[in-house]
N, C-alpha and C positions, 0 to 999 in steps of 0.2 A: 797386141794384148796377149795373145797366145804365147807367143814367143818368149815376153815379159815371165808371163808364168810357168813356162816350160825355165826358162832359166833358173829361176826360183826354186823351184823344187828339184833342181839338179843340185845348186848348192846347198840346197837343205838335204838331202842323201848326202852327200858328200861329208857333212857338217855330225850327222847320224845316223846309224844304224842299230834297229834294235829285231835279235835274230832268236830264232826257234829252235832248240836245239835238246838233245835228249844225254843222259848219262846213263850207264850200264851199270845194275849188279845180281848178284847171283842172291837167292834169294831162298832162305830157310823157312821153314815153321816152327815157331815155339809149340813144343808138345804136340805137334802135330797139328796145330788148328792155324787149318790158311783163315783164318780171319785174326791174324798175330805172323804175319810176315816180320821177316828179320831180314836186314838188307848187309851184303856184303859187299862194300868196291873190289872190285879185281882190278889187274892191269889191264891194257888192250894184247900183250903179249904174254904166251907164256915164260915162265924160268927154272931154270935148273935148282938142286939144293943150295948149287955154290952163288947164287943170287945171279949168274949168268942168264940169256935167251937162250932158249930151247929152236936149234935152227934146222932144218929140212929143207933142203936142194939151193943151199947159199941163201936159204931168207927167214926169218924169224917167226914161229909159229903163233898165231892168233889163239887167243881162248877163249876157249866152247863153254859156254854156261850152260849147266843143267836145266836150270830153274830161274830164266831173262827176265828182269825187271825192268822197266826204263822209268828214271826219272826227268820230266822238262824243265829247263833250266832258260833264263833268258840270257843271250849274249849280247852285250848293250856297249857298243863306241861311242862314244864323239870323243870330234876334233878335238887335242887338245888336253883329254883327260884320258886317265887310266883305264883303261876297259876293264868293266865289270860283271858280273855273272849275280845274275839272280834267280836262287832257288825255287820252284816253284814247288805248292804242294799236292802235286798231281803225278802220279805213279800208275803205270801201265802194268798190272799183275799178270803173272801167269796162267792166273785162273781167268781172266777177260777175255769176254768172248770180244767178235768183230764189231758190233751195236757199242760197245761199252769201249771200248777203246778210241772209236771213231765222235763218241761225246765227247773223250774226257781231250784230243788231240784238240775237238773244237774250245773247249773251256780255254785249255794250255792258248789255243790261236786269239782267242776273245780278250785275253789277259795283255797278250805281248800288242795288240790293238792301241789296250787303255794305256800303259804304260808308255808307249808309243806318244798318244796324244798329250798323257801329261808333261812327255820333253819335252813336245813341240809347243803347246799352248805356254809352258814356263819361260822361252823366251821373249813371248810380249806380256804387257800388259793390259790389265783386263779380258785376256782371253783367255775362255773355259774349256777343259776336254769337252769335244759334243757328247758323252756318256752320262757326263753328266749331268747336263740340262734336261735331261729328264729323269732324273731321280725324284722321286715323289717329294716333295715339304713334308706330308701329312707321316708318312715312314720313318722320316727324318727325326720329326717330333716323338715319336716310342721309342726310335733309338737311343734319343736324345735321354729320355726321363727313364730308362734304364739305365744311365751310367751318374743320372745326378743323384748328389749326396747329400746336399743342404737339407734342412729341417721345414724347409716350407714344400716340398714336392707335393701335398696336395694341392696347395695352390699351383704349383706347376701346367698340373695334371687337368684342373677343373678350368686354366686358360685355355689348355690344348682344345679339352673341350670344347669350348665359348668359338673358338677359331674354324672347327669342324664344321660345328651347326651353320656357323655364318656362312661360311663358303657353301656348304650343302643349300641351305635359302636359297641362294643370293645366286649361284652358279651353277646351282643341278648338279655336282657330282663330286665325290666322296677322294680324286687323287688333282692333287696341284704340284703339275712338273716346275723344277726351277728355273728353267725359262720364262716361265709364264707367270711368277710371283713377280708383279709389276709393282708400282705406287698407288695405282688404282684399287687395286687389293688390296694394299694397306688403308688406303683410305678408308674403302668401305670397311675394314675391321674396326676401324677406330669410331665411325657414322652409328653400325653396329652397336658397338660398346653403351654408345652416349644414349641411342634411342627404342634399340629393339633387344636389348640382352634381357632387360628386366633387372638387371643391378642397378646399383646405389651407393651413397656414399664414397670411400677410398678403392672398392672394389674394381670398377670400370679399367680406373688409370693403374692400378696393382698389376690387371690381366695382361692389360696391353706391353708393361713393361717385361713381365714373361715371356711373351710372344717376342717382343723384339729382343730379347737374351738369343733365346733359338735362334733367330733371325740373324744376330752377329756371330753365334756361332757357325752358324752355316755361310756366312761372307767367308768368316775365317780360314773354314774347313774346305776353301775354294768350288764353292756347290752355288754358290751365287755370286753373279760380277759385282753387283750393288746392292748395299743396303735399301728395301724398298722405302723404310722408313726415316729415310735419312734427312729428306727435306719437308716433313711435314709434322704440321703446327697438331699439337695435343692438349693445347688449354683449354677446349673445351671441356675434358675430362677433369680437368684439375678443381677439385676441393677443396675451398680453404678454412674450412671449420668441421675437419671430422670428426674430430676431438674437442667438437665443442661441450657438450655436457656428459665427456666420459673423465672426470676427473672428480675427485672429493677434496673439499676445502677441508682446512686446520680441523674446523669444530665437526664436520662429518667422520673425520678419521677420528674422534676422539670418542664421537659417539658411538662409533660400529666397535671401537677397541674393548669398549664400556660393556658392549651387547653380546652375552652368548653366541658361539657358534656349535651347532652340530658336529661339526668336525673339525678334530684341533691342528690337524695338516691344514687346511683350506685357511685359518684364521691365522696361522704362523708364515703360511708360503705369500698370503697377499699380505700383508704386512712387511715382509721381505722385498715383496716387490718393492711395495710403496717407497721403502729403503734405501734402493740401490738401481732399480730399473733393469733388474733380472725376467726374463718372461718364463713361464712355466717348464719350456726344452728345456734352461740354463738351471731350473730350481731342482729339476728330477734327477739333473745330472752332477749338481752340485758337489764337490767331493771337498771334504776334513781339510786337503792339504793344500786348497784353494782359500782357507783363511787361516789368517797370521794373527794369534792372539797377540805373540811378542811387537810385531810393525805396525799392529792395528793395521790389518790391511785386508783386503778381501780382492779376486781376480776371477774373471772369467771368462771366457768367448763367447762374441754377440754369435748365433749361429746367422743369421740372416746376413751377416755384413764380412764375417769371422777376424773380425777387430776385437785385439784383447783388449778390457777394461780394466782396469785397477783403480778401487775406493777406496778411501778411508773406512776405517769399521767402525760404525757406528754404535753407540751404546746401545741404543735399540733391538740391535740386530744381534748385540750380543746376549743381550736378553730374550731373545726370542729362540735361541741357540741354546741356554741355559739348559740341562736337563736330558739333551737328546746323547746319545749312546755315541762316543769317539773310536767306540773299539771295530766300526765298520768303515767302508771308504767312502758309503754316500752318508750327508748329511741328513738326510730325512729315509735313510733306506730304513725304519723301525717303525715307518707309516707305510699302510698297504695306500695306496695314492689312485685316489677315483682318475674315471676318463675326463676329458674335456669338457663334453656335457656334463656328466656329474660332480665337476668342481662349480660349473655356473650355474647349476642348479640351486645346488646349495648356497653359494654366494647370494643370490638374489632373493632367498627366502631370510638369510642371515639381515643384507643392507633392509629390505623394508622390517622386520622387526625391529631394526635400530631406528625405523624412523623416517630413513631415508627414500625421496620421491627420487631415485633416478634408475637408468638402467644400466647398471656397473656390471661388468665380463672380468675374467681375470686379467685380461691382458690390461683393462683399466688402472691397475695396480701402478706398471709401466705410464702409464700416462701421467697418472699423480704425482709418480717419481719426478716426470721432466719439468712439469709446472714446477713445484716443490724448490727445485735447484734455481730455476730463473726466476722464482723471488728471490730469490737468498741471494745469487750470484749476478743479474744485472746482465751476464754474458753469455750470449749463443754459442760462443765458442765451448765455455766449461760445459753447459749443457749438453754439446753433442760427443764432444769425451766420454763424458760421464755415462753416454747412454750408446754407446757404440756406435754410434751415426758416422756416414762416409763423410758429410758434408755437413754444414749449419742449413742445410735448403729442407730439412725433415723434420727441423728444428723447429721452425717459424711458426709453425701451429701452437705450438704453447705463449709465444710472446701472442698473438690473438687472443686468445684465453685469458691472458694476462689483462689485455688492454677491457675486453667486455667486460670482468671482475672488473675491473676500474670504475668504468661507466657506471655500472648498475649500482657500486657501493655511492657515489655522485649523488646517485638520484636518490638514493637512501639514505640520505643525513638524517636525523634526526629533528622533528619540528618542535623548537624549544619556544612555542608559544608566542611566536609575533607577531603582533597584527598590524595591519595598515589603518593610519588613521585617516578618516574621507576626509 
């Protein structure tokens, strides 16, 4: 067995080498402040003006640097391929003392390590650098939602959270190396989700689908061998009536249209919605050259999916458009535009003076849109077009919606006076 492995890792030297090596330059100060080193390559030799070696006693004279710098570089073979040199950014100044030189040699040595294991581990598969498996998850996750871009990063943010607490309960402690991100872990996030988070409705299955974004990003980013969530079932999170009473039928939208609003942004942008199934990101950001009087057409990016959408321009919308200022590039930039809260603030004092028993959010507008199209259109397909959806699977909540109005109008015929005769 020894033998076995002894040979083995003589053809794996053989196969690669990856080496420690330092580069020389002479080294100035801008204005004088050594904290503004300027680096110069020299040769290893001196030379004459005529571009000759400067030679003494038959052998070429070496040059003296005033002011030695080194930079470490990696020297990297394999078999096979072109040898390469990788810069590292670790520089040995003139002004380092012994302590400070002797870190930055260990950094430079700790580096050519990693780099090291990630050759070695990139010839098989499923094997990790060992640096890596202990890199935190939870580290991983601030990294992570410092470089995301999307429009939903608080949700991002308040998953990380949900994820923290759970482990913190559930495990005693605040770091989860990637070794140690098992199935079992996943499991109990998702146990979590359903029973101890205190969420509800679409929120539970939203979080978890976060958390498993991070999750494939870090398979990706070779920090995990497997997805831990790869083989387990999430239906019990699954909700199939979110959207059950977040939607306004024909005669509600006719009625809130009827009803003063407080604010004539709030009464323009949900009506917009209702529209086209733009959500609030899409309506702030709306710009002039995004609708085509001449095409009748209107476009915009789902931010959540960043599927472009392209509609029909509806009469509606063009009336609702009527009036506002073209000479700027947002469409409603002539409205100072409340926050979040104070758009469903006011919405929910607008819908019950119209009358209305429900509890309608802006985002509601969006929902209305998607019923809206699948009466009219019959097809899951037009509806998730129409509404930037990746798939018809986001869809399916409005045909439910659909089917209850069915039922309940059923039950609500009209009793045109018949009676049974005994």
């Amino acid at each position: 067995m020894y033998y076995l492995f002894a040979v083995c890792l003589q053809d794996y030297i053989c196969l690669m080498n990856v080496s420690l090596r330092t580069v020389k330059f002479e080294t100035t100060y801008i204005d004088g402040d050594i904290t503004k080193p300027k680096f110069k390559r020299l040769g290893k030799y001196q030379k004459n003006a005529n571009g000759e070696f400067k030679m003494k006693d038959g052998k070429k004279v070496k040059t003296r640097f005033v002011n030695l710098s080194e930079q470490y570089y990696l020297d990297i073979y394999r078999k096979g391929s072109k040898r390469e040199s990788q810069y590292l950014d670790i520089f040995i100044l003139p002004t380092d003392n012994e302590i400070q030189k002797a870190d930055k040699k260990a950094l430079a040595m700790d580096t050519r390590n990693k780099v090291e294991q990630e050759y070695s581990a990139g010839q098989y598969e499923n094997i990790l650098p060992k640096y890596r498996n202990q890199i935190d998850f939870m580290a991983y996750c601030e990294e992570y939602l410092k470089t995301y871009k999307n429009t939903d990063i608080r949700k991002v943010n308040a998953a990380i959270k949900h994820f923290k607490a759970f482990y913190k309960a559930k495990h005693k402690k605040d770091i989860l190396p990637m070794s140690s991100f098992k199935n079992s872990v996943a499991n109990g996030f998702i146990s979590y989700l359903k029973k101890d988070s205190g969420l509800s409705g679409g929120t539970p299955i939203a979080y978890l689908k976060k958390i498993k974004g991070i999750v494939k990003a870090a398979h990706f980013d070779r920090y995990l061998n497997e997805n831990p969530f790869l083989y387990l079932s999430t239906k019990a999170l699954q909700v199939k009536d979110v959207v059950r009473k977040e939607v306004l039928s024909e005669q509600e939208l006719m009625q809130l249209f009827k009803t003063p609003c407080s604010n004539e942004f709030i009464r323009k942008a949900f009506f917009v919605g209702c529209y086209t199934g733009m959500g609030m990101a899409e309506i702030r950001k709306l710009k002039w050259k995004q609708v085509n009087y001449k095409d009748k057409r209107l476009t915009y990016t789902r931010g959540k999916t960043d599927i472009t959408v392209e509609l029909g321009l509806n009469i509606a919308v063009e009336i609702l458009f009527f009036g506002l200022s073209q000479k700027s590039i947002l469409v409603f930039d002539s409205f100072k535009i409340p926050s979040g809260n104070g758009i469903n603030k006011v919405l929910g004092t607008w819908v019950k003076r119209a009358g209305i028993d429900k509890h309608i959010t802006f985002y509601c507008s969006r929902h209305t849109f998607g019923t809206r199209v699948l009466r009219n259109s019959k097809n899951l397909k037009v509806v998730a077009e129409a509404m930037g959806h990746s798939s018809t699977r986001f869809t399916e909540n409005y045909a439910r919606i659909i089917d209850d109005e069915d039922k309940i109008a059923v039950m609500d015929l009209p009793n045109i006076g018949m009676v049974v005769n005994e």
